[in-house]
C-alpha positions as CSV (number, residue, x, y, z in Angstrom):
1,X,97.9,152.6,63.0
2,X,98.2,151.7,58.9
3,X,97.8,148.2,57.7
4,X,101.4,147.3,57.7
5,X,101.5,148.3,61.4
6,X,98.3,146.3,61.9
7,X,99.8,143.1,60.2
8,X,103.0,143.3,62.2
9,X,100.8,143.3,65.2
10,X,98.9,140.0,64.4
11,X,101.7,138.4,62.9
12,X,104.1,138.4,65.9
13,X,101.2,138.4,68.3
14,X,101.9,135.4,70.5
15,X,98.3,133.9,71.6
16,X,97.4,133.7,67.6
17,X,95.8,130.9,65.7
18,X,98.2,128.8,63.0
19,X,98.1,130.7,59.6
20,X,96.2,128.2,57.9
21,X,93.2,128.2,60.6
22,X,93.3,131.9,60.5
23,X,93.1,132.3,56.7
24,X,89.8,129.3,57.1
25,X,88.2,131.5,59.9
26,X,88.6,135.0,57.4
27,X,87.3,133.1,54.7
28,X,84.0,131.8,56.5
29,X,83.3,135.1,58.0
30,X,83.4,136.8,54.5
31,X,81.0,133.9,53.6
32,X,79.0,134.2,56.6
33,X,78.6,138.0,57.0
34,X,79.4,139.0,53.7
35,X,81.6,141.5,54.6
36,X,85.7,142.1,54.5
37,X,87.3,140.5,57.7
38,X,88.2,143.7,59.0
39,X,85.8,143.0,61.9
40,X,87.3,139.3,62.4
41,X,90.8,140.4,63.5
42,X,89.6,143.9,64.9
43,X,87.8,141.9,67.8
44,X,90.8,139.2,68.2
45,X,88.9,136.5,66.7
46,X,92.1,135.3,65.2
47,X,93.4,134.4,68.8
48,X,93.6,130.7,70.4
49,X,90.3,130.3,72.1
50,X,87.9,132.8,70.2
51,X,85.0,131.9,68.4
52,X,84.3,133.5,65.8
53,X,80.5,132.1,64.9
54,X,79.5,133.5,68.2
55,X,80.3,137.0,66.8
56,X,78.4,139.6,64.4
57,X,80.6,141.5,61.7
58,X,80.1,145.1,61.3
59,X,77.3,145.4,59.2
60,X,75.1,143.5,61.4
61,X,75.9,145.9,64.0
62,X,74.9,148.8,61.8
63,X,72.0,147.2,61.2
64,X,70.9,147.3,65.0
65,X,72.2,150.8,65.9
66,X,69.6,151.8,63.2
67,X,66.9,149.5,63.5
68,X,67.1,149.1,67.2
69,X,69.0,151.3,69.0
70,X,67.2,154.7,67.4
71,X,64.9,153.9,64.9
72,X,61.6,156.0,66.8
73,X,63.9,158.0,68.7
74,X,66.2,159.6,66.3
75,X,64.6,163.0,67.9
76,X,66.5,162.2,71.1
77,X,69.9,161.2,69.6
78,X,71.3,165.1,69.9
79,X,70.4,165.3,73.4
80,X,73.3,162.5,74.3
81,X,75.8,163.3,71.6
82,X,75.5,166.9,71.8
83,X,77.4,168.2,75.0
84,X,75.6,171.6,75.0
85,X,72.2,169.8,74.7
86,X,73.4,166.6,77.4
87,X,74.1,169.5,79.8
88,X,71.6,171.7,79.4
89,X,68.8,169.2,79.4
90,X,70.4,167.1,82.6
91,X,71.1,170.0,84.7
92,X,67.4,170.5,85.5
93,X,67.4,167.2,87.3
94,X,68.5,165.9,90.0
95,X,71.3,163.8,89.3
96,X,75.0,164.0,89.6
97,X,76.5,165.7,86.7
98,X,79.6,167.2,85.8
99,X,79.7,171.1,85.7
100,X,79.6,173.4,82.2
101,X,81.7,176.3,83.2
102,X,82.1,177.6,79.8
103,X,81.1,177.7,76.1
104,X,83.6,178.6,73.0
105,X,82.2,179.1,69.6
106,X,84.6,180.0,66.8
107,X,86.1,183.5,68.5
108,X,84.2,184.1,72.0
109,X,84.1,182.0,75.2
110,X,81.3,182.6,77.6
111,X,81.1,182.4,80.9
112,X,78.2,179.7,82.0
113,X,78.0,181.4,85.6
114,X,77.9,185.0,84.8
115,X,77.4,185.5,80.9
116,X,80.9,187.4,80.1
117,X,81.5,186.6,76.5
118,X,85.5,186.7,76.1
119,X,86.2,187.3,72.6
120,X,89.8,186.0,71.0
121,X,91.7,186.8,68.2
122,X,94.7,185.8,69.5
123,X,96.0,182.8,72.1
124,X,96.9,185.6,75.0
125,X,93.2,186.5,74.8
126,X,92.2,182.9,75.0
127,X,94.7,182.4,78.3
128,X,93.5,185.4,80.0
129,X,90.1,184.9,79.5
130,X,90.5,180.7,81.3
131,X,92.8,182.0,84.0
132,X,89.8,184.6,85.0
133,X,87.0,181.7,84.9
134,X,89.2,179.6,87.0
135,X,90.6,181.7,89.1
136,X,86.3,183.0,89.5
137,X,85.8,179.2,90.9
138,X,88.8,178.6,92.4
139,X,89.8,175.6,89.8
140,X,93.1,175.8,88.5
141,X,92.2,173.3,86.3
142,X,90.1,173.2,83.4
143,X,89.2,169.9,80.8
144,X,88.1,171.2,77.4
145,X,86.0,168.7,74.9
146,X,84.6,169.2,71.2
147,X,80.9,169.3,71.5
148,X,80.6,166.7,69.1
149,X,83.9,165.1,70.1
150,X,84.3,161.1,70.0
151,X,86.7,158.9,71.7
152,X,88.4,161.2,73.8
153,X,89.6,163.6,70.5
154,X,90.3,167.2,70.7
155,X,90.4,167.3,74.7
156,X,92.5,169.6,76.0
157,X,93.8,170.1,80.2
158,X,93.8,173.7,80.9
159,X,96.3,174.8,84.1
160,X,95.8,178.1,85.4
161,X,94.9,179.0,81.6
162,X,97.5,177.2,80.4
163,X,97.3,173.8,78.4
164,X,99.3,171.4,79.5
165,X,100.0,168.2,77.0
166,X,98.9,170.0,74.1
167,X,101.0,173.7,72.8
168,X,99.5,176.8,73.2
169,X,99.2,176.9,69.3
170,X,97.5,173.8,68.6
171,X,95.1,174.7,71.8
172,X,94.3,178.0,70.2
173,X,93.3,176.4,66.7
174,X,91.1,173.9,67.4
175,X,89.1,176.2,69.8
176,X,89.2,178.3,66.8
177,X,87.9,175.1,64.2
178,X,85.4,173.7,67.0
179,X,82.6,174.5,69.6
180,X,83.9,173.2,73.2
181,X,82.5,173.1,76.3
182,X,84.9,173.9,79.5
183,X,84.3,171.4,82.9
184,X,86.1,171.5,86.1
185,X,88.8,168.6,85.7
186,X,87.2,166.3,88.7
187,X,89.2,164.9,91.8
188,X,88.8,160.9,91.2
189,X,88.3,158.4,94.1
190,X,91.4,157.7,95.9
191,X,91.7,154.2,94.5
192,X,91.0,154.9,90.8
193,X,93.9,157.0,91.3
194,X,96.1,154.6,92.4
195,X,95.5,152.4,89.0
196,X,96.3,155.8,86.4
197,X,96.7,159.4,87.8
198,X,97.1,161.2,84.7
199,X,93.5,160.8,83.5
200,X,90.4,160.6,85.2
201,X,89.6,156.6,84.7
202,X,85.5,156.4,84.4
203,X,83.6,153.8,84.4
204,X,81.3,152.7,81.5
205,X,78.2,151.4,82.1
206,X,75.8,150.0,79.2
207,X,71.8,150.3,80.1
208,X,69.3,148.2,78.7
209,X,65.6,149.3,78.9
210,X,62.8,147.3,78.1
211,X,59.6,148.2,77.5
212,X,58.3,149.8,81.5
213,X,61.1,147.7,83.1
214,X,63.7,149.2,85.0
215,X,66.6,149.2,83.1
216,X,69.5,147.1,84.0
217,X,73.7,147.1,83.8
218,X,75.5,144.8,80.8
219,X,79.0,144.0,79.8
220,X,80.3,147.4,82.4
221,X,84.1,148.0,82.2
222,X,86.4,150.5,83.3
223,X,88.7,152.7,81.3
224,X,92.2,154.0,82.5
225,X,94.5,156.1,79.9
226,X,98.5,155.8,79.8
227,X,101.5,157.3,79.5
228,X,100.8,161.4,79.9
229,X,97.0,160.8,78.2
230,X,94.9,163.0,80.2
231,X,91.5,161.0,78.1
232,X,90.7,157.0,79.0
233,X,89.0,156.4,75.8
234,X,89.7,152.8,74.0
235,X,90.0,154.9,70.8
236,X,92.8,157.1,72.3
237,X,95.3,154.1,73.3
238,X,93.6,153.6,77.0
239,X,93.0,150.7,78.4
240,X,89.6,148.6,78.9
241,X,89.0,146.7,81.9
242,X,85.8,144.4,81.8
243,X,84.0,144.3,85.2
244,X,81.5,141.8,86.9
245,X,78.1,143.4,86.5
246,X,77.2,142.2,90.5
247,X,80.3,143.7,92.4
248,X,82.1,146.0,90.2
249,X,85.2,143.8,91.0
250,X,87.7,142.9,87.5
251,X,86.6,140.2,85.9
252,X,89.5,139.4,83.1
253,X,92.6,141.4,82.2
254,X,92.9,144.7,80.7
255,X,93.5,145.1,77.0
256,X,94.0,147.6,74.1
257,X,92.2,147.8,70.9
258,X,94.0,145.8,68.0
259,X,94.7,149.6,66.3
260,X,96.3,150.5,69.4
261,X,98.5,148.0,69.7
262,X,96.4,144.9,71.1
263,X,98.2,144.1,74.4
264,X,96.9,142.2,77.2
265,X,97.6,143.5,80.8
266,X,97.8,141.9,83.9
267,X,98.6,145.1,85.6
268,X,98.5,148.9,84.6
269,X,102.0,149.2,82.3
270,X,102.2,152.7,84.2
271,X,101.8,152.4,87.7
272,X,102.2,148.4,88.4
273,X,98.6,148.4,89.7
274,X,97.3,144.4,90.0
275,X,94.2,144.8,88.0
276,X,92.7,141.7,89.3
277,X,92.8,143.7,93.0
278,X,90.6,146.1,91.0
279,X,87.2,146.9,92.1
280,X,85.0,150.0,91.4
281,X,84.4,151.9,94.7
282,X,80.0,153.0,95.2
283,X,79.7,150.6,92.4
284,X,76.2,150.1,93.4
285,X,75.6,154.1,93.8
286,X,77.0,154.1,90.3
287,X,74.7,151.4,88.4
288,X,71.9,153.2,90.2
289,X,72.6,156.5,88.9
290,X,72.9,155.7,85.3
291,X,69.9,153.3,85.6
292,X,68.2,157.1,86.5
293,X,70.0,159.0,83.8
294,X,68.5,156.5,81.2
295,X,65.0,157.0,82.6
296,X,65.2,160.2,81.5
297,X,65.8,159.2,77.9
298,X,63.4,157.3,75.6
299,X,66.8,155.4,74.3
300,X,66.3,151.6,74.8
301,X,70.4,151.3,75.0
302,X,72.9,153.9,76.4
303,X,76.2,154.2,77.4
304,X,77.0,156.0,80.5
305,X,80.4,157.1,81.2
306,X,80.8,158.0,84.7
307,X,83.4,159.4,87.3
308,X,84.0,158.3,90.9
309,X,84.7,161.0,92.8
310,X,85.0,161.1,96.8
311,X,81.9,162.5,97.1
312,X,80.6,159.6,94.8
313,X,79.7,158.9,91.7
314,X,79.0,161.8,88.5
315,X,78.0,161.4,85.2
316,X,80.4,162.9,82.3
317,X,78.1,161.9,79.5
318,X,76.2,159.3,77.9
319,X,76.7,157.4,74.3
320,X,73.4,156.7,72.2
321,X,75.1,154.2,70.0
322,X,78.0,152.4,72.5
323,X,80.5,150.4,70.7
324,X,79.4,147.2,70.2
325,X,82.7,145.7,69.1
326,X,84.2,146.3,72.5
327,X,81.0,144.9,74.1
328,X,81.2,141.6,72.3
329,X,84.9,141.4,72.6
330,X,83.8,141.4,77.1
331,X,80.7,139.1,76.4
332,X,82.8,136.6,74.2
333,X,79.6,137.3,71.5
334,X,76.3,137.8,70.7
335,X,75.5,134.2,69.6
336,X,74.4,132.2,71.9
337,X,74.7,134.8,74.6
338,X,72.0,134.6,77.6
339,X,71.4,138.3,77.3
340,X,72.1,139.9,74.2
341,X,70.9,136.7,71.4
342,X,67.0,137.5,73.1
343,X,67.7,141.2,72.8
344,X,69.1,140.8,69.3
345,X,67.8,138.0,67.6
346,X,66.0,139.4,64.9
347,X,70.2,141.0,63.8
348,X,72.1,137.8,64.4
């Protein structure tokens, strides 16, 4: 979304502050954080009700992905944002994690399971070569992400080696432009279903470790995508539903990212669902399996994105440096926050 697009979006938004007040509040936080207001209206700040002292601009939260979040541990970074590394390095444990069924690398796919290599110079070779891996595991489908993708970008749904969403032609060049790994697309829990069926809807749950202590769940929230999406991420127009950290159950409305539109939502604008009838099924089974997954990290903060399946819950992958925007837009702030001013002080 450009800047006019932006602009037209806080100017007719309905729950926003007067003019005047707004162009005060932009004015201190250029003072204060010494930084363009981008941040200010990015994080709603300029709606009735929001404070914006309680929040940290953008270079603040620079500061402590660098200085907290991986300074010591930058070896350990690759492990999470790469997906061959996350894979490979999770697979020898015991927990729950989503299936690598194939590699691609510039021309050549290979076959996880049995070590074909499927070389491509054309999109029919690229077709042929999915429809025999999933017809191998009986999976019609197939979900396709960048290794080093972010925010849901570059996924593509593969059906019976076909993509679906995406054309054939666009398919064929970015597995041409990227390295992608190729996961069974996972049958989501009956209920998360219900909310969004084109995508699956996982659940994002932020763990803090500290020093030997076990770590422990803050600001969790859920994800659905819209429309024909087949990705949930914030970034890619889905939606972000923040959860009670206790039960799992909703604990506000839904909502979009301002460059996404910046819509509130009582209900999913897809399917109807009530999202304040909304809570995560084995949320409990979920927190502690991405309390585990951290334990196996030396990261003091990570992100894990999960999936609820019938069988339970399975981890699709983790995030060394989550989004701390979205997190302070749940928490209503760092400032002054019983959790995160302690964990943060020396930044705020």
């Amino acid at each position: 979304m450009n800047r006019v697009a932006l602009a037209s979006v806080i100017v007719g938004d309905a729950q926003r502050k007067s003019f005047p007040r707004i162009l005060v509040e932009a004015f201190g936080w250029m003072l204060r954080e010494r930084e363009l207001p981008q941040h200010y209206f990015a994080q709603f700040l300029y709606r009735n009700g929001a404070d914006p002292r309680r929040f940290i601009g953008r270079k603040r939260c620079w500061r402590i992905r660098r200085q907290y979040f991986y300074r010591g541990i930058e070896h350990s970074i690759p492990y999470l944002e790469n997906k061959h590394l996350f894979w490979a390095y999770l697979r020898s444990t015991d927990l729950p994690i989503i299936e690598v069924v194939a590699h691609s690398m510039q021309n050549a796919i290979l076959d996880a399971g049995t070590g074909t290599r499927y070389e491509f110079g054309r999109w029919e070779d690229v077709s042929a070569a999915l429809e025999q891996i999933s017809a191998s595991r009986n999976q019609r489908e197939l979900f396709a992400k960048p290794v080093f993708g972010l925010q849901g970008g570059g996924c593509i749904v593969f059906r019976d080696g076909v993509p679906i969403i995406r054309s054939p032609e666009a398919a064929f060049d970015l597995l041409r432009r990227f390295p992608y790994v190729f996961q069974p697309r996972l049958k989501q829990e009956s209920g998360l279903e219900a909310v969004n069926p084109s995508s699956i809807n996982t659940i994002r749950l932020n763990v803090l470790r500290e020093g030997e202590e076990p770590g422990r769940i803050l600001a969790p929230f859920a994800k659905f995508g819209t429309g024909d999406a087949v990705v949930d991420n914030g970034g890619s127009g889905g939606l972000i539903l923040p959860l009670d950290p206790e039960s799992g159950a909703a604990a506000g409305p839904a909502f979009r990212l301002l460059k996404q539109g910046g819509g509130t939502y009582e209900e999913h604008p897809d399917t109807g669902y009530p999202f304040s009838d909304f809570r995560v099924p084995d949320f409990d089974r979920a927190c502690a399996v991405a309390i585990r997954a951290s334990a196996q990290f030396p990261n003091r903060f990570v992100g894990w994105d999960l999936a609820i399946t019938e069988a339970g819950p399975v981890i699709v992958e983790g995030n060394s440096g989550p989004n701390l925007d979205c997190i302070q837009m749940l928490v209503g702030g760092f400032r002054g926050h019983p959790e995160f001013s302690p964990i943060f002080s020396a930044f705020l």
